[in-house]
LOLUM-762897 format. One line per field, with one value per residue (C-alpha): residue number from 1; residue in one letter; x, y, z. Coordinates in steps of 0.25 Angstrom, whole numbers. Example, Ala and Ser with C-alpha at 12.3 -4.5 7.8 and 13.67 -1.06 7.14 Angstrom:
REM LOLUM-762897
i <- [1, 2]
aa <- [A, S]
c1 <- [49, 55]
c2 <- [-18, -4]
c3 <- [31, 29]
END
This chain:
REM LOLUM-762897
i <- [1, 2, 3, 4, 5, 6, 7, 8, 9, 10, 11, 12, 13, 14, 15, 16, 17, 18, 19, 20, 21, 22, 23, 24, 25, 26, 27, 28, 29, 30, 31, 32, 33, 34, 35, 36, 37, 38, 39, 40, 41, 42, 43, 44, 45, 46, 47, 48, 49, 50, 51, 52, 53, 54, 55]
aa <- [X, X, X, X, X, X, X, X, X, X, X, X, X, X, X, X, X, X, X, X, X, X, X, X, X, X, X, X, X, X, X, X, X, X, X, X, X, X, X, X, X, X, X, X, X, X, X, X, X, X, X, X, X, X, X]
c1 <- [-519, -528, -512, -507, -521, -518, -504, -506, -518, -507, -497, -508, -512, -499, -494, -507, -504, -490, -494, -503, -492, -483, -494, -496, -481, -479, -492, -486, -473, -478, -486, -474, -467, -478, -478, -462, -462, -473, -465, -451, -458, -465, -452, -440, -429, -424, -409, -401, -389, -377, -365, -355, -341, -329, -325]
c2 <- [-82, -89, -95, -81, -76, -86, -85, -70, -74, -85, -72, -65, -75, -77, -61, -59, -73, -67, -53, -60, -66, -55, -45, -56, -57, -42, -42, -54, -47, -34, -41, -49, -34, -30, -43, -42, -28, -28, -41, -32, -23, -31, -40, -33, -40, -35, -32, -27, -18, -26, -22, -31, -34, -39, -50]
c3 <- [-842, -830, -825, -823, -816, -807, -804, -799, -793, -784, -784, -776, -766, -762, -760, -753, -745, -741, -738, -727, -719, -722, -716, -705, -701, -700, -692, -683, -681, -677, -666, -662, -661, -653, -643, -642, -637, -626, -622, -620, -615, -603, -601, -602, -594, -583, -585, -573, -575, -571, -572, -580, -574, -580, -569]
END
């Protein structure tokens, strides 16, 4: 009876443990999102309008 305490108690731990770094990586990611489009917009490449030709 104390074994199958315990293994729930291990079956908690570990699903809180990976909740954290999911929560974290989303956390992460939505920065990177953040950080990626204040760079876009701030460089944006400067393309001319050229005509191609076929020769």
């Amino acid at each position: 009876m104390i074994d199958e305490n315990k293994m729930y108690v291990v079956v908690g731990v570990l699903l809180i443990i990976l909740l954290g770094l999911f929560l974290y990586l989303i956390t992460i990611d939505i920065k990177l999102r953040k950080i990626e489009k204040k760079y876009n917009r701030e460089n944006k490449p400067k393309t001319r309008s050229t005509v191609v030709t076929g020769k």
